[in-house]
C-alpha positions in Angstrom: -17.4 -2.3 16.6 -17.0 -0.6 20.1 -14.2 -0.6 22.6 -15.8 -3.3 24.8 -15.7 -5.3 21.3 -12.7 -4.9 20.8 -11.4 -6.1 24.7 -13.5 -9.3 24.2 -11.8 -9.8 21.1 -8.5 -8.7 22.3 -8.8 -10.7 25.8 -4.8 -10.7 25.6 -4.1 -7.0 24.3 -3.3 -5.2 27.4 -1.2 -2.5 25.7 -4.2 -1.9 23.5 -5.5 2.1 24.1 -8.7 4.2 24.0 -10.0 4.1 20.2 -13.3 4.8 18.3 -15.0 3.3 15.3 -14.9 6.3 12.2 -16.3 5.8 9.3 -18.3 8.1 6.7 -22.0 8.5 5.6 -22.8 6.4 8.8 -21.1 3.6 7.1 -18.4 2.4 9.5 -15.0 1.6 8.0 -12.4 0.8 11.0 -11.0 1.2 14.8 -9.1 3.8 15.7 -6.6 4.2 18.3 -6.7 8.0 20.0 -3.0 7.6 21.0 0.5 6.3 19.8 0.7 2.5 20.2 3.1 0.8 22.8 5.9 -1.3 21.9 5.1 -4.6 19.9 1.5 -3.6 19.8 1.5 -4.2 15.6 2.9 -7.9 16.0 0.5 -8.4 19.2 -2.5 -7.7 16.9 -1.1 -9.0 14.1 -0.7 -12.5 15.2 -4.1 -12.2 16.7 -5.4 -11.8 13.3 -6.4 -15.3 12.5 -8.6 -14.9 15.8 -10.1 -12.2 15.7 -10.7 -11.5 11.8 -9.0 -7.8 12.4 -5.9 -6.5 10.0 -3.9 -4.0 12.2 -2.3 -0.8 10.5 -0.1 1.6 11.2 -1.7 5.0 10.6 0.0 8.5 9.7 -1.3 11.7 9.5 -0.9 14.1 6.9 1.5 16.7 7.7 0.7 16.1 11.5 -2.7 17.5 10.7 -5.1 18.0 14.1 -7.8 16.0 12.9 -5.4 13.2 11.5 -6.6 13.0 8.6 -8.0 11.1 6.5 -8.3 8.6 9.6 -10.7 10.7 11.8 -11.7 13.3 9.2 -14.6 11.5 7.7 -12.8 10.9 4.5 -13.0 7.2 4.5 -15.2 5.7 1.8 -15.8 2.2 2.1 -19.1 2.8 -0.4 -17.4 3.5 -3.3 -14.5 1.3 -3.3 -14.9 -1.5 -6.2 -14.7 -5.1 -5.0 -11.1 -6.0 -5.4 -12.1 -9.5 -6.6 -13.6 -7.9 -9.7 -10.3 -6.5 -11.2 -7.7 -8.2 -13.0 -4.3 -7.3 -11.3 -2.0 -7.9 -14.3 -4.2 -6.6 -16.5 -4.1 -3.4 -14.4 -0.8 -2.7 -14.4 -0.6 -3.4 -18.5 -3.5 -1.0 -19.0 -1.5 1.8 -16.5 1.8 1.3 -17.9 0.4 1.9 -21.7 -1.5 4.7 -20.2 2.1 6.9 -19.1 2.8 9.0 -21.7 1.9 12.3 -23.4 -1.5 13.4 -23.0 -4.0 13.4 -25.8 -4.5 16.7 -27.9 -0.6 18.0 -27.9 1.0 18.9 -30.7 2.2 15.9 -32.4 6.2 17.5 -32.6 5.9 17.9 -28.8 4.2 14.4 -28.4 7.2 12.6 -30.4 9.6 14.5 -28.1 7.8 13.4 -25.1 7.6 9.9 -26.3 11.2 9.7 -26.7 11.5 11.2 -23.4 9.7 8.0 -21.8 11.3 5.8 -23.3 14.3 6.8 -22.2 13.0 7.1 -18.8 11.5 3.5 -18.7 14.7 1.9 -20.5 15.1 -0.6 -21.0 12.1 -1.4 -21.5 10.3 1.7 -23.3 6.6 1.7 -24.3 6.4 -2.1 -24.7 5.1 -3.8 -21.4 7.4 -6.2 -20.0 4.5 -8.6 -18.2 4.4 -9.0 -14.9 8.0 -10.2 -12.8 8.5 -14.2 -12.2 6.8 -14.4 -8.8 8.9 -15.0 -5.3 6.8 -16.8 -2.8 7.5 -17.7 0.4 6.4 -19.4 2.9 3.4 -17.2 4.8 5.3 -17.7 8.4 8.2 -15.7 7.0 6.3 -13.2 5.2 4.5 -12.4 8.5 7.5 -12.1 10.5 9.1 -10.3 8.0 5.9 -7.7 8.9 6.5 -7.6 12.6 9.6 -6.9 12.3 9.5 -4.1 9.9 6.5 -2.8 12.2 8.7 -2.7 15.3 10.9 -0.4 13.6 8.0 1.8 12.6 6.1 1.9 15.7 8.8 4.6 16.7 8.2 7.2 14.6 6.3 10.3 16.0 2.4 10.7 15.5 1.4 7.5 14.7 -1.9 5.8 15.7 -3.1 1.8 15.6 -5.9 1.0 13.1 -7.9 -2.2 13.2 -10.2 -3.6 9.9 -11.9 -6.2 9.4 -10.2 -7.7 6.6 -8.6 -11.2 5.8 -5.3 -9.0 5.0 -3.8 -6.2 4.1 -4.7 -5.0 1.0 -8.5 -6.5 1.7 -8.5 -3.8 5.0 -7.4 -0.4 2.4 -10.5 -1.7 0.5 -13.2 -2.3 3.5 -11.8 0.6 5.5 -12.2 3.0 2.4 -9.4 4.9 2.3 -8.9 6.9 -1.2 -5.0 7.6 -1.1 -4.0 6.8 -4.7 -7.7 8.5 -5.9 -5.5 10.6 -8.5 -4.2 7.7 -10.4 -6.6 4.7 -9.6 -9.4 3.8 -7.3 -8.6 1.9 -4.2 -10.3 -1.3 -5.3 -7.9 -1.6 -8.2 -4.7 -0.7 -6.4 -6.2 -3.4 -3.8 -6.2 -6.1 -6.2 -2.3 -5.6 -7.6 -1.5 -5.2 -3.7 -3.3 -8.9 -3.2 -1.6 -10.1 -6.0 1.7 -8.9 -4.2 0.5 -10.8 -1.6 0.4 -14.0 -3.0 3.1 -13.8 -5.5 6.0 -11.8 -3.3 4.9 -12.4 0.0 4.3 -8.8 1.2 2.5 -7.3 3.9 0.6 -3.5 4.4 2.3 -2.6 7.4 1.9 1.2 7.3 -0.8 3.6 5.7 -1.0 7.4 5.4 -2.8 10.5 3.6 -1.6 9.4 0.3 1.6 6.7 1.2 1.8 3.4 1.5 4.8 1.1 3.2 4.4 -2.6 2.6 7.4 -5.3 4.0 9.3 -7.1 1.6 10.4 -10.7 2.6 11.8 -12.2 -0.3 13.4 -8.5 -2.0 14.9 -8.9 -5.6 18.8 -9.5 -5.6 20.2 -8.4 -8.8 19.4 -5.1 -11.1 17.7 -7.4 -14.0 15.6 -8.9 -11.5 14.3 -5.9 -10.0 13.8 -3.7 -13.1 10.8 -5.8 -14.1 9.1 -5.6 -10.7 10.2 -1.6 -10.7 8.7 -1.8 -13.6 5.2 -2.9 -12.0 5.6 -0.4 -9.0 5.7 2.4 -11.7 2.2 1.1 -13.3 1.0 1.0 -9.8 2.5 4.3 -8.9 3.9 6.6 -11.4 5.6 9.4 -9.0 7.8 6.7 -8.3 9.8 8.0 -10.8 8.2 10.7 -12.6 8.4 12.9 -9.3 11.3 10.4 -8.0 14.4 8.9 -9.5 13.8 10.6 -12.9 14.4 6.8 -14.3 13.4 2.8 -14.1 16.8 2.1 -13.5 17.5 4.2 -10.7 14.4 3.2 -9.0 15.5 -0.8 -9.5 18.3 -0.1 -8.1 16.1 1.0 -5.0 14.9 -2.3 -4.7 17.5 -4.2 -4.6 17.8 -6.2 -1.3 15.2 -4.0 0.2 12.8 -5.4 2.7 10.1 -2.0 2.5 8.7 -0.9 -0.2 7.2 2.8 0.1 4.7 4.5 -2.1 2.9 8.0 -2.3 0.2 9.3 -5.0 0.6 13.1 -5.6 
């Protein structure tokens, strides 16, 4: 999709800047804007979306990189990200939580010590999957607003660039656009479908997307410790460094989430 697209699309976008469609292996995976977004631009598109069929994001570079990557690097992928339909979200997360834990091949002394180690890390829960948290939906309008408002707080921040995919939300535009952030731990497909899940069950929205980091809006936020462990419980499936490279402990991440309206993630 080209610029002039794009402004027939976007008849009421004044604000919208210069941009280019990148891609990779002549495969094209989303619009990019080549400077910082206005004002209100994210809730402009956004509520344009049902329109025009395009899921706005806010980009970030890594470490202010001059080619802003992975955005307008070529390291967008849409080829080989799986089909998010074709994955099982909860059964995702249970397969990734059993997976935490020493690796195979250690000596079995150090692999009891390490196993003790995570339990105590993922207390109070330990090895034993606690299923997926009770779901808190709400209704879509307040989900989305709770998005554009979070966006506006965003769109300040230094080096940041406008993305548009054609995508029916969120997670659905990390799959098209192809982007390979969490490639250490999972494939984008698969970290699409819990995200989807999210969607439904907690209302949330992909807001902001960089190198390797994720920042999703949170209408309907957990309000008490026990009611956030479990769903800290499914960000650490989702995301180990959480709290392995984080908080040092489920409990300490919870505690993160209680009443918050942004949830943040990075793969190392």
């Amino acid at each position: 999709m080209n610029h002039v697209d794009l402004r027939r699309l976007l008849a009421d976008c004044p604000d919208l800047p210069p941009g280019r469609v990148v891609g990779a292996d002549e495969v094209p995976a989303m619009w990019v804007g080549d400077a910082a977004p206005a004002p209100g631009l994210w809730e402009t598109l956004h509520r344009a979306h049902p329109r025009t069929g395009l899921w706005p994001l806010l980009l970030a570079p890594l470490d202010r990189s001059a080619d802003f990557r992975p955005w307008l690097s070529g390291e967008l992928s849409p080829p080989a990200v799986t089909d998010p339909a074709r994955h099982d979200p909860h059964e995702l997360l249970r397969t990734w939580w059993d997976g935490l834990g020493p690796e195979e091949g250690e000596d079995e002394d150090d692999g009891e010590d390490e196993e003790e180690e995570l339990g105590a890390v993922l207390a109070p829960f330990g090895r034993t999957w606690p299923g997926a948290a009770p779901s808190t939906p709400v209704p879509a309008a307040d989900a989305d607003e709770c998005a554009r408002i979070r966006a506006s707080v965003l769109e300040s921040a230094p080096n940041l660039r406008i993305g548009l995919v054609a995508a029916p939300g969120g997670a659905a535009a990390l799959a098209a656009c192809g982007w390979t952030g969490p490639a250490n731990h999972a494939g984008t497909g698969r970290i699409a479908a819990v995200l989807a899940d999210w969607e439904h069950r907690f209302g949330i929205r992909v807001v902001r997307a960089g190198f390797d980091t994720l920042e999703l809006s949170v209408p309907n936020p957990p309000t008490t410790r026990e009611a956030a462990l479990r769903v800290a419980a499914e960000h650490v499936a989702l995301c180990p460094d959480q709290v392995f490279q984080g908080t040092g402990s489920l409990t300490a991440y919870a505690d993160l989430l209680v009443g918050s309206h942004e949830w943040m993630f990075w793969w190392d």
